[in-house]
Backbone bond lengths (Angstrom), bond angles and torsions (degrees), N, CA, C in turn:
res aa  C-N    CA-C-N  psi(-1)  N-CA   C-N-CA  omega(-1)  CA-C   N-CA-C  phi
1 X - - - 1.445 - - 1.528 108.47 -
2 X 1.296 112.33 130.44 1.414 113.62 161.60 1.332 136.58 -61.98
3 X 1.594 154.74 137.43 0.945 133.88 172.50 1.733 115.05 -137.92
4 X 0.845 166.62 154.86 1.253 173.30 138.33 1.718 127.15 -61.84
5 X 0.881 119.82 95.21 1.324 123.94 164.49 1.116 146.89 -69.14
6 X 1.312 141.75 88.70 1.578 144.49 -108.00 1.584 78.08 -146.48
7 X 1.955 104.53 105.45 1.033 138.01 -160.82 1.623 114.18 -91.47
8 X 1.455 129.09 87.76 2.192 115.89 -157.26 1.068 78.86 -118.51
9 X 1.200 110.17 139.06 1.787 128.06 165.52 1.842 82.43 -163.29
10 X 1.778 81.63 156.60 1.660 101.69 -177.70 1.840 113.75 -61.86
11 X 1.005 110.46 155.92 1.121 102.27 -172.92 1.831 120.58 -106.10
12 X 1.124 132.42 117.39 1.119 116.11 173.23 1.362 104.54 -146.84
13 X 1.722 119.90 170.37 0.823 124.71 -153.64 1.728 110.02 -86.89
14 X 1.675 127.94 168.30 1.303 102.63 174.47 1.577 115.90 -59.46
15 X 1.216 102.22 -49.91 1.591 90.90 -179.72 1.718 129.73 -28.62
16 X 1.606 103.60 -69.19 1.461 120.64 167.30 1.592 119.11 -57.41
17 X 1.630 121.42 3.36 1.315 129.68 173.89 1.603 97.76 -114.02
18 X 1.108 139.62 -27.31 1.838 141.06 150.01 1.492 74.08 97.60
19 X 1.460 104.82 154.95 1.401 133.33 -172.60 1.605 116.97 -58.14
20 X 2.100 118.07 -60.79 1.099 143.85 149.23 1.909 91.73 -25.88
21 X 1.037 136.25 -52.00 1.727 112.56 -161.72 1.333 106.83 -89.47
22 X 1.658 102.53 -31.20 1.463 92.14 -167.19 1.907 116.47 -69.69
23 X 1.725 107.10 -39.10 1.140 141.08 -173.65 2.089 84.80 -52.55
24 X 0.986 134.45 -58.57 1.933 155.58 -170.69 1.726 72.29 -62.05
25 X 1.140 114.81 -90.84 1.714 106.86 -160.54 1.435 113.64 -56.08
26 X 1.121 131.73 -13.56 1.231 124.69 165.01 1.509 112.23 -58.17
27 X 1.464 128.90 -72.58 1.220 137.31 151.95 1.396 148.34 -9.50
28 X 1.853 88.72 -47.18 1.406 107.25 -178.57 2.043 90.91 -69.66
29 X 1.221 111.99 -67.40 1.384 114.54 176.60 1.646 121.95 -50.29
30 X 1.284 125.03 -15.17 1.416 132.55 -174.77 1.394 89.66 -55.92
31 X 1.857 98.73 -69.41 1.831 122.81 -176.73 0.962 130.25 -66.96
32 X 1.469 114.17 -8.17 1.612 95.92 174.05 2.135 99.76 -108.33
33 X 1.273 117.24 -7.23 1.622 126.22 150.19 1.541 108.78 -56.20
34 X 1.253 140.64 -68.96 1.129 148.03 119.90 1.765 112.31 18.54
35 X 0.927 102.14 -93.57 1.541 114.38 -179.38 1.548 125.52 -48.37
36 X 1.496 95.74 -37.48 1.846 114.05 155.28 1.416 120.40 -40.41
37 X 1.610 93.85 -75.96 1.807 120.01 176.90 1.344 101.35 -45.53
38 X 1.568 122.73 -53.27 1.627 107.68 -167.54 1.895 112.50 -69.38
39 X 1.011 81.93 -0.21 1.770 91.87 -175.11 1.071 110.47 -77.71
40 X 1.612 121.31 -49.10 1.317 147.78 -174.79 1.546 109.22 107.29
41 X 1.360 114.52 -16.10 1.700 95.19 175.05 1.428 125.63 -107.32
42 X 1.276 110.81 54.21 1.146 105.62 163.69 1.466 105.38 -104.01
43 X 1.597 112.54 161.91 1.489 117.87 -157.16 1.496 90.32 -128.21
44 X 1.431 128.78 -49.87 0.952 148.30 -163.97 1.600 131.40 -169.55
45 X 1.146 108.99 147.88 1.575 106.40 -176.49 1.464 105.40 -150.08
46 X 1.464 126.08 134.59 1.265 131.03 -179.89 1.609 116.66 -153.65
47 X 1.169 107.83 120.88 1.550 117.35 170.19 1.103 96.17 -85.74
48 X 1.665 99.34 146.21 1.741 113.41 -174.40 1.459 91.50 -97.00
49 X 1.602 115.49 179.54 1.536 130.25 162.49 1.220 103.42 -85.95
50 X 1.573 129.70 179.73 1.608 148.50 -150.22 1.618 84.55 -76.90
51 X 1.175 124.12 177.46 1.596 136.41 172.26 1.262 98.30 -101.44
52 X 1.128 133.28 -17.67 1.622 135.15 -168.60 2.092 81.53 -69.66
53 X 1.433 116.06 -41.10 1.376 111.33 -167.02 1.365 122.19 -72.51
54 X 1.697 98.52 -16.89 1.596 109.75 172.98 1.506 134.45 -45.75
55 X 1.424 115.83 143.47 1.537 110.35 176.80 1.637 104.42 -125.12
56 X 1.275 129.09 121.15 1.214 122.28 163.18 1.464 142.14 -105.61
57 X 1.619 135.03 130.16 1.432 88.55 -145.45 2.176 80.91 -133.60
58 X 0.841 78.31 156.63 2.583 69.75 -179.14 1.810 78.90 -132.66
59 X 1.036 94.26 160.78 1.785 129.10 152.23 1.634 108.23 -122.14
60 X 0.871 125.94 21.00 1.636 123.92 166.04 1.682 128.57 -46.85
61 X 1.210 105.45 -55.42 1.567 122.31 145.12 1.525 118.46 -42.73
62 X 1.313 129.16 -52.76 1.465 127.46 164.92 1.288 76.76 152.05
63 X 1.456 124.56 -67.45 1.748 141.33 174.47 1.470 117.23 -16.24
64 X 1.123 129.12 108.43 1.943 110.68 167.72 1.684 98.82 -47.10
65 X 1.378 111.40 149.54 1.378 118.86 170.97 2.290 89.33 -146.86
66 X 1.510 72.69 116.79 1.733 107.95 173.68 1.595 115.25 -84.64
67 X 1.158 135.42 86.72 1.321 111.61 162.65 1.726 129.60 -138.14
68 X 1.526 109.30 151.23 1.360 97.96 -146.02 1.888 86.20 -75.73
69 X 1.526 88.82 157.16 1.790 100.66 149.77 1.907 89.57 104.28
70 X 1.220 101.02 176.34 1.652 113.01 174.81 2.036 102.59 -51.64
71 X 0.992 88.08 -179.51 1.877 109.43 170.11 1.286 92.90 -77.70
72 X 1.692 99.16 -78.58 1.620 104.42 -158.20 1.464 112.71 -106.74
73 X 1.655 118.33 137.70 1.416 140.99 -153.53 1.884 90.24 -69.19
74 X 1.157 145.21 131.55 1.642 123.63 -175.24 1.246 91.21 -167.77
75 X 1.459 122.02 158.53 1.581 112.01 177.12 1.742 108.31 -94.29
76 X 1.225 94.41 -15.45 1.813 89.84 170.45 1.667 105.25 -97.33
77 X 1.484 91.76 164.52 1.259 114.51 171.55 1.696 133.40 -99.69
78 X 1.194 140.56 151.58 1.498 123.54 -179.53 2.192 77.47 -96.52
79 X 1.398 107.21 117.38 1.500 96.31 -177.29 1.547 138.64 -134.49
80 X 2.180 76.59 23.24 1.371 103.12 164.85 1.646 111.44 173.86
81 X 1.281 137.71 -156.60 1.097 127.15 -143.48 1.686 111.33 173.01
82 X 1.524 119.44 108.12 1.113 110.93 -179.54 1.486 116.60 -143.60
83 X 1.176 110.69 121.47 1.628 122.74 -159.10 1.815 100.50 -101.28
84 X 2.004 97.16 124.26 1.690 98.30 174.55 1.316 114.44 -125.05
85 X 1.050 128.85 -166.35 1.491 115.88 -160.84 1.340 75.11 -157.43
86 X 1.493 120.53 115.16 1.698 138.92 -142.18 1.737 105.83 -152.54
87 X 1.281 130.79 148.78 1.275 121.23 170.05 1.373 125.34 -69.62
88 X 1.370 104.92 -29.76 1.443 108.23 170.47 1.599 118.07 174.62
89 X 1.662 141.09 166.94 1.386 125.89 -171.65 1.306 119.52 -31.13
90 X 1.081 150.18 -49.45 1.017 147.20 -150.55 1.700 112.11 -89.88
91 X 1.212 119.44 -29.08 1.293 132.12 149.79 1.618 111.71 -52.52
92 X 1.121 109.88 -63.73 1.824 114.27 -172.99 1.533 92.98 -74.31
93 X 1.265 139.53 -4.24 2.122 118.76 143.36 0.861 114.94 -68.83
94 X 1.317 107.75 -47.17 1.677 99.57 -176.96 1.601 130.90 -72.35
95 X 1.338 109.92 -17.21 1.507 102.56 151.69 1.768 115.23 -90.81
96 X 1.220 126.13 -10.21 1.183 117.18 156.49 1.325 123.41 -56.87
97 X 1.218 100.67 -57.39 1.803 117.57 175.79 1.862 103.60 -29.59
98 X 1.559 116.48 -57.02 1.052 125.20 173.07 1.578 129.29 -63.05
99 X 1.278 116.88 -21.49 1.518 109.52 156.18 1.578 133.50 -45.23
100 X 1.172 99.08 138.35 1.456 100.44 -179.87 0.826 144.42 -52.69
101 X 1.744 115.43 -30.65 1.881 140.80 -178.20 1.989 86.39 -106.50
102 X 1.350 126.60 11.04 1.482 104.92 132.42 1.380 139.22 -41.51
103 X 1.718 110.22 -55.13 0.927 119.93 169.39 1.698 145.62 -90.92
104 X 1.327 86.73 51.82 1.509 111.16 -150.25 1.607 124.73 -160.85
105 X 1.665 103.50 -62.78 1.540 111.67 173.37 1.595 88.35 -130.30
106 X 1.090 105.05 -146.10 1.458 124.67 -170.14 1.985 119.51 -115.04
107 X 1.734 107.08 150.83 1.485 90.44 169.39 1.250 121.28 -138.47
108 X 1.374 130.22 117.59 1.551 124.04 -134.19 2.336 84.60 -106.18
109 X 1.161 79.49 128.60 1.244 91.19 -176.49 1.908 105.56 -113.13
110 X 1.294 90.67 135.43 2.121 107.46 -149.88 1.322 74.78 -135.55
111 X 1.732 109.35 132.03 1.540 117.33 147.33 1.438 88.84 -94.75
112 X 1.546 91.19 170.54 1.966 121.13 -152.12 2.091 73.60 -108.25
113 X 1.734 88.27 131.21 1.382 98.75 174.95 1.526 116.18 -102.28
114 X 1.474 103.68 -20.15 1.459 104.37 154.42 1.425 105.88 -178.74
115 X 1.647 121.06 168.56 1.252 114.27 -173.75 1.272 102.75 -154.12
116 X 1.667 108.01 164.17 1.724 102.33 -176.65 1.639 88.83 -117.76
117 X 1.831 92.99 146.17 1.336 128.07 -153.17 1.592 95.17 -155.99
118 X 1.453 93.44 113.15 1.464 99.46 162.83 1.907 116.21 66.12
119 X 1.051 112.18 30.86 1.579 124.04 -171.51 1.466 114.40 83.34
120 X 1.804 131.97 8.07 1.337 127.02 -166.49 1.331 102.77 -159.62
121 X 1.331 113.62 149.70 1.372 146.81 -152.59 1.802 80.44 -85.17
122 X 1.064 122.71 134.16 1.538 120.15 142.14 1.469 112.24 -133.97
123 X 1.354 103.98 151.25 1.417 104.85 -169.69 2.038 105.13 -112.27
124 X 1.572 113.12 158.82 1.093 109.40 -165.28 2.020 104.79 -111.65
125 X 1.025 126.18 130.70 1.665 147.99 -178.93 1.851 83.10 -61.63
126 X 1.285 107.92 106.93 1.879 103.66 164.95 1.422 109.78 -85.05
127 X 1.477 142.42 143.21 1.382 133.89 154.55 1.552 104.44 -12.62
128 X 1.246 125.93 168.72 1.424 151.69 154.81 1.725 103.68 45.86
129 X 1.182 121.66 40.19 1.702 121.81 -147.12 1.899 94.15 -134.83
C-alpha cells in the first residue's frame, strides 16, 4: 500500500534555526531518506521551499482567486513530503515514527487513493473499504 507522509514542523528561517541545528537537521533527514531507500520503500521524498514562496490559487467562487503565501495563517509548516510503498498502516508508523519533525511537529500519514501510472488513473482497495 502506498502512503504519503505530510511532513509539519514549525517553520523558521535558517538564520532563526542557527547553523549547528540546521547542519543536525540536515543529517537527521539525509539518514532517515537513506534508511527508507535501504529498505526499499521509499517512493519518493521531497522538501518543499519556505511558505513565504507559496502560491495558492481556488476557483470556488467560479472566479480564479490568486493569492500569495499558504491558505492557512499557522505557525507550522506542511515542509515536505515523502511517499512509501509499505505493507500496510502499521508499517507506514513505523517509518513515520522515524521522521525527524516527529520529534518536533507532526506527521500526517495519508494512504494514496489513487494515482496515474503509465497514462491511467488507478485506484487503490483501503482496508475495511
Amino acid at each position: 500500500m502506498r502512503y504519503t507522509l505530510l511532513l509539519h514542523y514549525p517553520e523558521m528561517t535558517a538564520e532563526e534555526l542557527g547553523e549547528e541545528a540546521l547542519r543536525e537537521g540536515m543529517a537527521a533527514f539525509d539518514a532517515y531518506a537513506k534508511a527508507l531507500d535501504d529498505a526499499e520503500v521509499l517512493v519518493a521524498a521531497e522538501v518543499l521551499a519556505p511558505s513565504t514562496l507559496t502560491t495558492t490559487i481556488s476557483r470556488a467562487t467560479g472566479e480564479l482567486r490568486v493569492q500569495d503565501g499558504p491558505f492557512a495563517d499557522t505557525k507550522e509548516q506542511l515542509g515536505g513530503t515523502v511517499i512509501i510503498e509499505v505493507p500496510d498502516l502499521d508499517a507506514a508508523i513505523a517509518w513515520a515514527e522515524q521522521a525527524p519533525p516527529a520529534a518536533y511537529g507532526a506527521v500526517e500519514i495519508r494512504p494514496t487513493a489513487t494515482r496515474f501510472v503509465d497514462g491511467a488513473w488507478t485506484e487503490w482497495t483501503f482496508p475495511g473499504s
